[in-house]
MDAnalysis code that builds the backbone (N, CA, C; Angstrom):
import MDAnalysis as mda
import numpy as np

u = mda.Universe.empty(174, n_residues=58, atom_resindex=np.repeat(np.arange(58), 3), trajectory=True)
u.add_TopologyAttr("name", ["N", "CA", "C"] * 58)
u.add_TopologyAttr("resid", np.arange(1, 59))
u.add_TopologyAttr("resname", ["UNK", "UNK", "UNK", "UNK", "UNK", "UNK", "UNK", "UNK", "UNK", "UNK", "UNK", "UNK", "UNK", "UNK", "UNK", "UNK", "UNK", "UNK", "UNK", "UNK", "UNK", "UNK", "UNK", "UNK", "UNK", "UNK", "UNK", "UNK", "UNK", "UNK", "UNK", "UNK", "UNK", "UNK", "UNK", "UNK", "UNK", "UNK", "UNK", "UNK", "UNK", "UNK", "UNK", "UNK", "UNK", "UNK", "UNK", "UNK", "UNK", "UNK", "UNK", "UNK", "UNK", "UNK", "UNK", "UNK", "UNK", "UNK"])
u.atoms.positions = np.array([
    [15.235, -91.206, -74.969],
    [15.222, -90.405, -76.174],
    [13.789, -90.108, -76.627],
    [13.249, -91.048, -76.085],
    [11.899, -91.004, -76.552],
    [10.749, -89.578, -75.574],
    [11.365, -88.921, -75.062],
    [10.658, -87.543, -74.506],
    [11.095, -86.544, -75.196],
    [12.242, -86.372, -75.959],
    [12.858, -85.648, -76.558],
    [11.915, -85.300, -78.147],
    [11.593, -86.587, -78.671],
    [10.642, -86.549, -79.770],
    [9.096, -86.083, -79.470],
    [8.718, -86.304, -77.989],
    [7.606, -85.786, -77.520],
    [7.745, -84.303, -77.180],
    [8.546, -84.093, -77.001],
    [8.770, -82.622, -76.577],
    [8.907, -81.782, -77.992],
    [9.481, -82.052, -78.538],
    [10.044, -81.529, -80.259],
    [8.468, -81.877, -80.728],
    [7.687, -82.655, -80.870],
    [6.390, -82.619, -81.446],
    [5.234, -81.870, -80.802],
    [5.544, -81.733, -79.775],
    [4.062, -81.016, -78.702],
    [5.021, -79.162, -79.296],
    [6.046, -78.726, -79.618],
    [7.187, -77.747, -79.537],
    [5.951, -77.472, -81.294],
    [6.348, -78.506, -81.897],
    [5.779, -78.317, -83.420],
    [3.788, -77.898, -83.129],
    [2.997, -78.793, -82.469],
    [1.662, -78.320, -81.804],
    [1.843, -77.419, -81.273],
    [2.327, -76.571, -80.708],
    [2.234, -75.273, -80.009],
    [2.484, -73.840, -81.171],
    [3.666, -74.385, -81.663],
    [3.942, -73.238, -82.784],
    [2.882, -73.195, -84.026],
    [2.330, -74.503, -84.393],
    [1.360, -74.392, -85.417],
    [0.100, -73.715, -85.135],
    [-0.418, -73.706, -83.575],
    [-1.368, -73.282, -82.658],
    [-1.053, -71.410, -83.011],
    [-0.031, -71.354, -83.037],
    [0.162, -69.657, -82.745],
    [0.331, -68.829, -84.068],
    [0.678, -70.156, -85.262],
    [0.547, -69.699, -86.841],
    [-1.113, -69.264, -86.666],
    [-1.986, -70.120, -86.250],
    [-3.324, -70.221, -86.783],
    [-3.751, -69.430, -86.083],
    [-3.715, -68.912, -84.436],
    [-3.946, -67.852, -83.848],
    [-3.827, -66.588, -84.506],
    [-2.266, -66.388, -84.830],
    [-1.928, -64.912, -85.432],
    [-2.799, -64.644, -86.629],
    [-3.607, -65.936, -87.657],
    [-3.858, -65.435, -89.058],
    [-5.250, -65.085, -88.695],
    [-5.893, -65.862, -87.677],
    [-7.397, -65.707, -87.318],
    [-7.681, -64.028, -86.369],
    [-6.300, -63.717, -86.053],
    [-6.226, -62.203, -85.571],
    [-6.248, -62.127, -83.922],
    [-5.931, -63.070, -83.353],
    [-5.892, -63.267, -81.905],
    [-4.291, -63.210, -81.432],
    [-3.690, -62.149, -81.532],
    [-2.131, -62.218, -81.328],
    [-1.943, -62.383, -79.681],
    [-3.203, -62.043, -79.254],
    [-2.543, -62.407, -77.577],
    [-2.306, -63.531, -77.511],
    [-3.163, -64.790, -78.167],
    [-2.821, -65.978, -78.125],
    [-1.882, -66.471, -78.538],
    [-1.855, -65.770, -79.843],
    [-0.801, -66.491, -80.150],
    [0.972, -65.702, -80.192],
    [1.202, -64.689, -79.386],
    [1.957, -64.883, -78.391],
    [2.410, -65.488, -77.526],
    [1.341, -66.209, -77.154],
    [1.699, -67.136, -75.740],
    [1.764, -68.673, -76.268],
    [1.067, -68.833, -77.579],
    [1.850, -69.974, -77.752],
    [3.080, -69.951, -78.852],
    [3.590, -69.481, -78.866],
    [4.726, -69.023, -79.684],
    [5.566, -69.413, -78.564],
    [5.380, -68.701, -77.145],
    [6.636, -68.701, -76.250],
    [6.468, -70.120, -75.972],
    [5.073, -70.654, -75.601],
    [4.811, -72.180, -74.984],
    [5.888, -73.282, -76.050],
    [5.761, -72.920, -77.341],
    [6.382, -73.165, -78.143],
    [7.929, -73.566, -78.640],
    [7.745, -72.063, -78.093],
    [9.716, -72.070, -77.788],
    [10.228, -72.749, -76.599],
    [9.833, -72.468, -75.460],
    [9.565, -73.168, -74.084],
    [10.567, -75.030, -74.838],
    [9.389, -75.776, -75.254],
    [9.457, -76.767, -75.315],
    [10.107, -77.199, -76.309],
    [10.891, -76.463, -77.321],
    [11.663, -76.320, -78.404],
    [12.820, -76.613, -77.938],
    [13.304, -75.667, -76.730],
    [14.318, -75.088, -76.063],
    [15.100, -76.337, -75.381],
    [14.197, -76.915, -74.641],
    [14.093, -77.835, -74.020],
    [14.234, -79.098, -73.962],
    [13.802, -79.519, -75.400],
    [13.924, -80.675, -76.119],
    [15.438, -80.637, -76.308],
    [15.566, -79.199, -76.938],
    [17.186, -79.187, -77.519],
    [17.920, -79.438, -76.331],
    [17.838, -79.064, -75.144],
    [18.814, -79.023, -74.090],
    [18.933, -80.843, -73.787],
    [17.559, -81.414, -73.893],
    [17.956, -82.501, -73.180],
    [18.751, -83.250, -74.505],
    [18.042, -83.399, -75.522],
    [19.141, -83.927, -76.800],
    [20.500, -83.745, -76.652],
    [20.799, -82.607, -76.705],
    [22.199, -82.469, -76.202],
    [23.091, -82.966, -75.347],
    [22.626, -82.543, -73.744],
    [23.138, -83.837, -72.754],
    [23.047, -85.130, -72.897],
    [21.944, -85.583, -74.081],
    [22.144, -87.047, -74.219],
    [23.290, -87.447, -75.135],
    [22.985, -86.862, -76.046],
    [24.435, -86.476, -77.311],
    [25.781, -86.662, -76.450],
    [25.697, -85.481, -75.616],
    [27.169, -85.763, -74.642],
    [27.439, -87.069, -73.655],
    [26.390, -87.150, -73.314],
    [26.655, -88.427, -72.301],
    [26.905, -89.844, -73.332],
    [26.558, -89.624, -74.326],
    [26.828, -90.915, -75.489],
    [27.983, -90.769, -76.073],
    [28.654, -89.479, -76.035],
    [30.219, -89.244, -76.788],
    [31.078, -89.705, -75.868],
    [30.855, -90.250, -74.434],
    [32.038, -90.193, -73.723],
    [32.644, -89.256, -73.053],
    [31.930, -88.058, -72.893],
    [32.259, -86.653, -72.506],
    [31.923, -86.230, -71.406],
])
């Protein structure tokens, strides 16, 4: 469980990266960490989930 919170926090560092990109006026960057962002957002959620399920008995 404990990659899941690493992933969801590096997910939160990436998106805060692409707040501060977009306001400083660098949208290429922070495009790409927006997606890096989502990427690892995505991801986190997927594995949470299969863990969720594999703990329901399912």
């Amino acid at each position: 469980m404990r990659h899941v919170y690493i992933r969801g926090i590096m997910s939160l560092i990436w998106l805060a990266a692409a707040i501060v990109s977009g306001v400083s006026g660098n949208f290429e960057m922070a495009g790409l960490y927006a997606i890096l962002g989502g990427v690892f957002l995505y991801f986190a959620y997927a594995i949470w989930k299969k863990e969720k399920d594999r703990k329901g008995g399912r």
